[in-house]
N, C-alpha and C positions, 0 to 999 in steps of 0.2 A: 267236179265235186258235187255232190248229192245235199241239199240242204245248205245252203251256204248263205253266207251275206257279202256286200260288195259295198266298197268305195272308193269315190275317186276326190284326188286333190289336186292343184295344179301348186306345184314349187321352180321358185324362182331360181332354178340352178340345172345344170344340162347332165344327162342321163349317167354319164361317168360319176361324178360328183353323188349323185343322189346313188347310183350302186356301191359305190366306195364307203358311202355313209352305212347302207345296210350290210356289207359285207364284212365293218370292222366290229366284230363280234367281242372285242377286248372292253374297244370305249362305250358299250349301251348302261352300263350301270352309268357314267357321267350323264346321260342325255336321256332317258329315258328313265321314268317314276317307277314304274314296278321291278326292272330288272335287278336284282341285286349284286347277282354275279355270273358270267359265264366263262367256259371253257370247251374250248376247243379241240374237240377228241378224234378228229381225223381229216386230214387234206387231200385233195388229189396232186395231180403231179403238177399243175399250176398253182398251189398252194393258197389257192382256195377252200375253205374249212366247206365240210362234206358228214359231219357229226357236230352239232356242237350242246352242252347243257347246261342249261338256264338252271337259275335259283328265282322264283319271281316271289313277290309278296302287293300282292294290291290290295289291302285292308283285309276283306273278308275272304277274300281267296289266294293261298297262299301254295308253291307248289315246286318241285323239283323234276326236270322232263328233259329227254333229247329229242332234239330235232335230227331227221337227215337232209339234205340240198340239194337241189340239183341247176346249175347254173347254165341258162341259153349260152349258146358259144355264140351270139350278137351281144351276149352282155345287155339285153335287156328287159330280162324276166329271171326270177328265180322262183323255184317251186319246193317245197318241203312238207315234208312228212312225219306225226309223232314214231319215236323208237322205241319208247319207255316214256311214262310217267306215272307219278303218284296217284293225283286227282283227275287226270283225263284217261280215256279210252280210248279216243283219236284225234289227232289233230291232221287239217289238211290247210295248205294256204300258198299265197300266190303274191308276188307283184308285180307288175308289169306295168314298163316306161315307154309312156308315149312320148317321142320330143315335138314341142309346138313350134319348132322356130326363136333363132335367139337363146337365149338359156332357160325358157320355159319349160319344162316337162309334165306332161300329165302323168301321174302317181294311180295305179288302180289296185287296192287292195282286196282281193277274196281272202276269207277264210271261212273252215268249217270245226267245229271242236264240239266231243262231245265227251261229257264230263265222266267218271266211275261213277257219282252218284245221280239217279234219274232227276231229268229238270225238264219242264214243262217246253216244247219248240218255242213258243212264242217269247217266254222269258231268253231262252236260250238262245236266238235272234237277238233280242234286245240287247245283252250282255256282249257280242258278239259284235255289230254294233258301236257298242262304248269301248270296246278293246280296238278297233278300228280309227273310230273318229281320233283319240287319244295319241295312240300308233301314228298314223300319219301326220297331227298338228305337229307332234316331237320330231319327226324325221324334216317335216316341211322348215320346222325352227333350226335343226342344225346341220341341216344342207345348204339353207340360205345364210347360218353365218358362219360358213365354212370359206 
């Protein structure tokens, strides 16, 4: 991915757990601030969602998009791509589970998104960023009280 930002977190809970968490695309409105609503527009033949579209609202940006998927057959990365959206042009992003031994996992977030309307890189890092740090504390909270 061209332009990206990166983060990493380590969560208390073992790499199944923490994929299970990102892959149930039903519960993110419960556990996550900006999702409001998703649905799941296409599986593959492990019934793994492979299309899904978000409704997000975070204050000042607000927006309706699909995502497509593409899941490691280790189960321990997933990668996606925007399909459609409103306010973005493209999104790219990534996670990928490292397990430290025990039920630690290291959590590594990429992502790349660029908006329909032009925004300065630097901002655009920065915002990227705070969708990041945000994203992962929430997954890190209900992976670990799952």
């Amino acid at each position: 991915m061209a332009d990206e930002s990166t983060q990493s977190i380590t969560v208390e809970a073992d790499a199944d757990t923490i994929m299970g968490v990102i892959a149930d695309f039903a519960a993110y409105p419960e556990w996550t601030g900006a999702v409001k609503e998703t649905e799941v527009l296409a599986e593959d033949a492990d019934g793994q969602a492979t299309q899904v579209r978000f409704v997000i609202d975070a204050g000042m940006f607000k927006d309706t998009y699909t995502l497509e998927y593409e899941w490691s057959t280790d189960g321990l990365s997933v990668d996606w791509h925007l399909v459609k959206g409103q306010m973005q042009r493209s999104q790219r992003g990534r996670y990928l589970l490292e397990p430290r031994g025990g039920d630690a996992t290291k959590v590594t977030y990429t992502l790349s998104v660029q908006l329909a309307v032009p925004m300065i890189g630097m901002f655009r890092r920065k915002a990227e960023k705070m969708i990041m740090d945000i994203a992962l504390k929430d997954l890190k909270r209900r992976a670990e009280g799952l």
